[in-house]
SENU-106020 format. One record per residue: x, y, z of N, C-alpha, C in turn. Coordinates in steps of 0.2 Angstrom, whole numbers, padded with zeros to 4 digits, always signed. Atoms other than C-alpha are relative to their C-alpha. Last residue first. Layout:
N
XYZXYZXYZ/...
***
This chain:
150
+0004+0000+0006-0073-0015-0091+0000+0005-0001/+0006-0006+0003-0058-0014-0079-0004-0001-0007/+0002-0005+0004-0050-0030-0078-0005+0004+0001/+0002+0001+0005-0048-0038-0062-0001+0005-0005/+0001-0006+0004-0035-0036-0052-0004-0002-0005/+0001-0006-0003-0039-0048-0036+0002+0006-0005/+0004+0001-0006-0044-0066-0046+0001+0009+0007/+0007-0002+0000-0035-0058-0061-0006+0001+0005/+0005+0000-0005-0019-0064-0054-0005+0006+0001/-0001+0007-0005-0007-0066-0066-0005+0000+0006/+0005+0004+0004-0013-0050-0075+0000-0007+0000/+0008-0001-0002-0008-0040-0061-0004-0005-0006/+0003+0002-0007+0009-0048-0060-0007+0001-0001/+0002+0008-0001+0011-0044-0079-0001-0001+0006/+0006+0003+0006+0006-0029-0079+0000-0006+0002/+0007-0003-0004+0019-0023-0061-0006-0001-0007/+0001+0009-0005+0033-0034-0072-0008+0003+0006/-0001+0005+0003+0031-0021-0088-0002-0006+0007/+0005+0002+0003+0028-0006-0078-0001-0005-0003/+0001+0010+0002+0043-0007-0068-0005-0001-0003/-0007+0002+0003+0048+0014-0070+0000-0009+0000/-0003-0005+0010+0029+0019-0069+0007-0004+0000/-0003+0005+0005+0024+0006-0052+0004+0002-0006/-0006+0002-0003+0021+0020-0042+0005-0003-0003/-0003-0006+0000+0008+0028-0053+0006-0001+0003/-0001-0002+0004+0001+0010-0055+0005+0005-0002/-0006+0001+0000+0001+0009-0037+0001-0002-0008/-0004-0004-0003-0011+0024-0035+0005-0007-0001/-0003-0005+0003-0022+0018-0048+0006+0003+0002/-0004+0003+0007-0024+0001-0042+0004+0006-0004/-0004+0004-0005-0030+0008-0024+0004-0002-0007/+0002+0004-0005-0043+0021-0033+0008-0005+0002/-0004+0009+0006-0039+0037-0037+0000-0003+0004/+0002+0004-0004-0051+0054-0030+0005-0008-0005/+0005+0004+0000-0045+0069-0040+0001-0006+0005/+0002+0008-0004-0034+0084-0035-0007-0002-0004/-0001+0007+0006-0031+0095-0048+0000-0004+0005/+0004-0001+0003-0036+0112-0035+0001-0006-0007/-0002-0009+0001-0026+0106-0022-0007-0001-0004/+0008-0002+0003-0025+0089-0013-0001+0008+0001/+0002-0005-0003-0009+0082-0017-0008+0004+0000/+0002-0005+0003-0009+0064-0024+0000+0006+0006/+0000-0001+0005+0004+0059-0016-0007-0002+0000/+0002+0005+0002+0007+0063+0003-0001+0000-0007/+0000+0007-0004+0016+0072+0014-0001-0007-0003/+0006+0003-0001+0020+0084+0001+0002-0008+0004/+0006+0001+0006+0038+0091+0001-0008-0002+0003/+0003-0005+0002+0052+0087+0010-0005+0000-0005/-0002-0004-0007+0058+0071+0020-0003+0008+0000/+0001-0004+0002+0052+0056+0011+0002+0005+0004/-0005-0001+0002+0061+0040+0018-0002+0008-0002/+0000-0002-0008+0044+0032+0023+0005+0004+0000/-0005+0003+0000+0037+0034+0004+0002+0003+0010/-0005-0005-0001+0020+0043+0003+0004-0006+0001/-0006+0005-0004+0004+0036-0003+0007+0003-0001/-0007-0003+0000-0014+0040-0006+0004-0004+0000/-0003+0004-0003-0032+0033-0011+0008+0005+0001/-0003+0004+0003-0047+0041-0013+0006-0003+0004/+0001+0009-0001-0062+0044-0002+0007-0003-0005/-0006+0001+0005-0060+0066+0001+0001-0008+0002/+0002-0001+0007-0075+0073+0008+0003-0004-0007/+0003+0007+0000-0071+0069+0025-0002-0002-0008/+0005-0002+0007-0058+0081+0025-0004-0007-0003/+0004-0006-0001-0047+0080+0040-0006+0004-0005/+0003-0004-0007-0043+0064+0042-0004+0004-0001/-0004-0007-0004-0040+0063+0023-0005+0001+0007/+0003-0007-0003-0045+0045+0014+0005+0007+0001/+0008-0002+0003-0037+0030+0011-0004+0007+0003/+0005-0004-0004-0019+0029+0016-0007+0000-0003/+0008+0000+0005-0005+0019+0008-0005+0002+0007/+0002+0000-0006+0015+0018+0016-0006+0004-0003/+0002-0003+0002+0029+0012+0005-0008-0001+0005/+0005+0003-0002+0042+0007+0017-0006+0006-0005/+0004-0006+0000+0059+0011+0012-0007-0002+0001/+0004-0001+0004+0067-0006+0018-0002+0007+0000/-0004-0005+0006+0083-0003+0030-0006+0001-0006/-0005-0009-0005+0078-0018+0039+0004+0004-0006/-0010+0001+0002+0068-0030+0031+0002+0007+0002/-0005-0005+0000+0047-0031+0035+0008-0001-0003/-0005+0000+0004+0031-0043+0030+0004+0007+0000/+0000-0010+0004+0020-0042+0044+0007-0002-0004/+0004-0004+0001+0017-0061+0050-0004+0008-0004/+0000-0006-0006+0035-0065+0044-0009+0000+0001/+0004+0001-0009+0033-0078+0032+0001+0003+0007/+0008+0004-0001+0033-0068+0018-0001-0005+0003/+0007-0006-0001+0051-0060+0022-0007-0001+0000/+0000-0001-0007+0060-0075+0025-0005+0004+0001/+0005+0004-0005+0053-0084+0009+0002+0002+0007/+0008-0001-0001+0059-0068+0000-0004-0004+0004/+0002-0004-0003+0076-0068+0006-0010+0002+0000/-0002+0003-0005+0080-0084-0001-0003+0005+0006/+0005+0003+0000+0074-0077-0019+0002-0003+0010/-0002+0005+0005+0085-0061-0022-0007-0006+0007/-0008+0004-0004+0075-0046-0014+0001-0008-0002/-0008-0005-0004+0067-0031-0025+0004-0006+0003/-0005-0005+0006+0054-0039-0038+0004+0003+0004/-0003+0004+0003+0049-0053-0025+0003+0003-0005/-0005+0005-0003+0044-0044-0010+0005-0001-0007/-0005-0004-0002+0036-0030-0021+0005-0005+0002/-0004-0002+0006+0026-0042-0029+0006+0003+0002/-0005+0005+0002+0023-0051-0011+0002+0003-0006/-0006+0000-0004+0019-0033-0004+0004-0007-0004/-0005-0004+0003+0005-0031-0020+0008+0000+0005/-0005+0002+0009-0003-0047-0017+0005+0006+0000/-0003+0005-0004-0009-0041+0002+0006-0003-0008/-0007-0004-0005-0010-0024-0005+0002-0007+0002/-0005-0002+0005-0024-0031-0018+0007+0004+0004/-0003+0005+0006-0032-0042-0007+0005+0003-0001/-0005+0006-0006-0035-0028+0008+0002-0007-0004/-0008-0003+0000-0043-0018-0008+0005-0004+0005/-0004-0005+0005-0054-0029-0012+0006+0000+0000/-0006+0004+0001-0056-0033+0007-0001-0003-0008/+0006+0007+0001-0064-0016+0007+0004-0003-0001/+0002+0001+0010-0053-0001+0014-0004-0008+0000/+0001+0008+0000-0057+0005+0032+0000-0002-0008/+0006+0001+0000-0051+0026+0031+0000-0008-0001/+0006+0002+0006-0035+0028+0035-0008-0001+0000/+0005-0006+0002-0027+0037+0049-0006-0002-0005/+0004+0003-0006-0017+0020+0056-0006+0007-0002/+0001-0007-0009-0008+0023+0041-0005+0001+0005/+0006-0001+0000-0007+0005+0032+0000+0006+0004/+0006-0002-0006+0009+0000+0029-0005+0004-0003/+0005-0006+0000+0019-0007+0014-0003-0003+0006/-0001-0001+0008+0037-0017+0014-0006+0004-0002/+0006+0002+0003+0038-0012+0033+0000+0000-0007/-0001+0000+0006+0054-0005+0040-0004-0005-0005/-0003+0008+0003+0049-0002+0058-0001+0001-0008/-0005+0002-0004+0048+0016+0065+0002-0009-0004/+0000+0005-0005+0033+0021+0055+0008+0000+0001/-0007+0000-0001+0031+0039+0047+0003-0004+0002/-0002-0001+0009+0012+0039+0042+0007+0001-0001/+0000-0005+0002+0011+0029+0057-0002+0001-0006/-0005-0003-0005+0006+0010+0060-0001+0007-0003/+0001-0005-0001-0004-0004+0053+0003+0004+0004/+0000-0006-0006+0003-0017+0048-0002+0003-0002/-0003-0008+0002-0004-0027+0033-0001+0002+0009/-0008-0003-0003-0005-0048+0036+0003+0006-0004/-0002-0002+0009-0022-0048+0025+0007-0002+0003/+0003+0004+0001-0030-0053+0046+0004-0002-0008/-0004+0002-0002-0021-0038+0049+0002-0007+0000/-0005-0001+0004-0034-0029+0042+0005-0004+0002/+0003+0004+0008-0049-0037+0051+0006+0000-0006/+0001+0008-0001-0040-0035+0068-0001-0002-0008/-0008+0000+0002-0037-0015+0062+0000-0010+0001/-0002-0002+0005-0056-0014+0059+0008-0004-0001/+0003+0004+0004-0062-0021+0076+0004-0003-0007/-0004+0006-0002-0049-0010+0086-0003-0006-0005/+0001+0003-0006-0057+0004+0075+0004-0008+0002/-0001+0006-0001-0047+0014+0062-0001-0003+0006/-0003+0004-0005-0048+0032+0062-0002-0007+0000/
***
C-alpha cells in the first residue's frame, strides 16, 4: 500500500492513482495496491501515457489530454499497472489489467506455476505486440528513460 508521501511523489510524474477497477477513464493508472516504483519507472509511464496519448487520439485531442493534470478521455479503456501482490510479498514484478476486463485473470502475468517477475518495459512490451513497430520506435526516441539493455 502506497503511503500519503509515496502517492504525492507519484503524482508529481502526473499518474493517478486509483482502484484496480477505476471509475474515471484514465489513459494509465497506478493501483493504489502497488508497491512504490522508482522514478525510473515513474518516467517511463509518464512517457508511456503521452505515447499512448498520441498513437490513439487525432492531434487536437492530444494537446487536451496532456494538459490535464492526470491524463483522462471519457469512454478510454484505462490500462491500469501494478507492482507487486498485496498479498505476496514475495512477488516484485510488474503487472497489468485493462479497466474493461470483465472475466478471467485480474491481472496479467498470472501468478501460477509459470509466473516470473517482469520488469515495467517488459510488461508494456507484451502490451504493445500488435504496434510494435511505433512502440520501438518511441522507445528508442527517448533513450534518456528506455535505455538499452546491455
Amino acid at each position: 500500500m502506497l503511503t500519503d508521501t509515496q502517492r504525492k511523489h507519484i503524482q508529481k510524474f502526473h499518474i493517478p492513482i486509483d482502484v484496480y477497477c477505476p471509475g474515471t477513464y484514465w489513459i494509465v493508472s497506478l493501483d493504489c495496491e502497488s508497491m512504490m516504483p522508482t522514478d525510473e519507472e515513474l518516467a517511463q509511464i509518464k512517457s508511456y501515457i503521452e505515447y499512448s496519448v498520441r498513437r490513439t487520439y487525432q492531434e487536437y485531442w492530444v494537446d487536451v489530454i496532456l494538459n490535464k493534470p492526470l491524463s483522462a478521455c471519457s469512454g478510454h479503456n484505462t490500462l491500469i499497472l501494478r507492482k507487486g501482490s498485496p498479498l505476496l510479498p514475495a512477488v516484485q514484478g510488474w503487472f497489468y489489467r485493462k479497466m474493461f476486463w470483465r472475466g478471467g485473470a485480474v491481472y496479467w502475468p498470472v501468478i501460477g506455476a509459470e509466473y516470473k517477475d517482469r520488469g515495467l518495459v517488459e510488461i508494456f512490451d507484451k502490451y504493445e505486440d500488435f504496434s510494435s513497430e511505433s512502440w520501438t520506435e518511441w522507445k528508442n526516441s527517448h533513450p534518456d528513460i528506455f535505455p538499452v539493455p546491455v
